[in-house]
C-alpha positions in Angstrom: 0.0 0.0 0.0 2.9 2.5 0.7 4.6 1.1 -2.1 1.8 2.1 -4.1 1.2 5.6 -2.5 5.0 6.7 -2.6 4.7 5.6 -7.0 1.3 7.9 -6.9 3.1 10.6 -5.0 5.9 10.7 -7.5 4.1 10.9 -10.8 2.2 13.9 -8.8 3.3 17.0 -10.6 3.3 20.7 -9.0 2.9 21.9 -12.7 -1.1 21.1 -12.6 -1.6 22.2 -8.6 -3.7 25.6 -10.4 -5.8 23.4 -12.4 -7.4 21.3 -9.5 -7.4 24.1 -7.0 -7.7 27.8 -8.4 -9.9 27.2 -11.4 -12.6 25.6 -10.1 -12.8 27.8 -7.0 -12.9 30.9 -9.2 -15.3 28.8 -11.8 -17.6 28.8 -8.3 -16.9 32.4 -7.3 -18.0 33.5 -10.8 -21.1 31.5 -11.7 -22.5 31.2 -7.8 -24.3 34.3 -6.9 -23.0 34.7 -3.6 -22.8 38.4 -1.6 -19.7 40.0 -2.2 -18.5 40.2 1.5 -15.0 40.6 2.3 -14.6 37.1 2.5 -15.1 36.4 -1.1 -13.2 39.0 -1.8 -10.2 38.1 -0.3 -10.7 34.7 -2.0 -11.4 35.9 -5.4 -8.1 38.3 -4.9 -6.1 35.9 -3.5 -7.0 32.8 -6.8 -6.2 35.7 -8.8 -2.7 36.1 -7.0 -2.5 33.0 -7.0 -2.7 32.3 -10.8 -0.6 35.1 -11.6 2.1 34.3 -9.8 2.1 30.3 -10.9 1.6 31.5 -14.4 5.0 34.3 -13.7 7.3 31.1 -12.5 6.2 28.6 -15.1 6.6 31.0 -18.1 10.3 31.3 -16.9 10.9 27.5 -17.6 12.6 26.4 -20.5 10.3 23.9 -21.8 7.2 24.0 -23.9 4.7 22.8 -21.9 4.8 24.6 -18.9 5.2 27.7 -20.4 2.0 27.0 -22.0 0.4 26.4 -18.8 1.9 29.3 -17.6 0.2 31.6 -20.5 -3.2 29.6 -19.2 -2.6 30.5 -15.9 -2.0 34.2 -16.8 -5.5 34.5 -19.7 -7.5 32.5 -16.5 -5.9 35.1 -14.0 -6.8 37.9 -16.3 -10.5 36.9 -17.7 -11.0 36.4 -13.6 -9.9 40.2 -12.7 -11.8 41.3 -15.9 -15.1 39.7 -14.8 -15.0 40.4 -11.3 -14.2 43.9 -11.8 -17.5 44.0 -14.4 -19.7 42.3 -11.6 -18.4 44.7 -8.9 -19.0 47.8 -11.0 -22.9 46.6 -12.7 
């Protein structure tokens, strides 16, 4: 079993953390219709941070792939700043 869990933990890779973690949290914040208390807020500002910065490192690398994750990361940061700014103001 730990033989098993140690393989799993290995093929795990940091590169996709954003996808299974920010995106569908902002997906939520976006579509739910929630009151825009200060604890969304924070939230929605800190998956927005959060995607920018991951995007920043991972555009760096030297490789293909993550630096197109990295440009993913940075249009899903951006579309999320642009729509929440549009649902604040309207």
């Amino acid at each position: 079993m730990f033989k098993r869990l140690k393989e799993l933990w290995y093929k795990l890779n940091p590169l996709y953390f954003p996808l299974f973690t920010a995106v569908p949290a902002g997906i939520w914040l976006i579509f739910s219709n929630p009151p825009w208390t200060s604890t969304y807020l924070s939230l929605y500002l800190l998956l927005i941070g959060f995607l920018t910065f991951s995007g920043a490192v991972e555009i760096s690398d030297e490789e293909l792939k993550p630096q197109l994750l990295g440009g993913l990361y940075m249009m899903l940061a951006l579309t999320m700043a642009v729509i929440g700014l549009i649902r604040w103001l309207f």
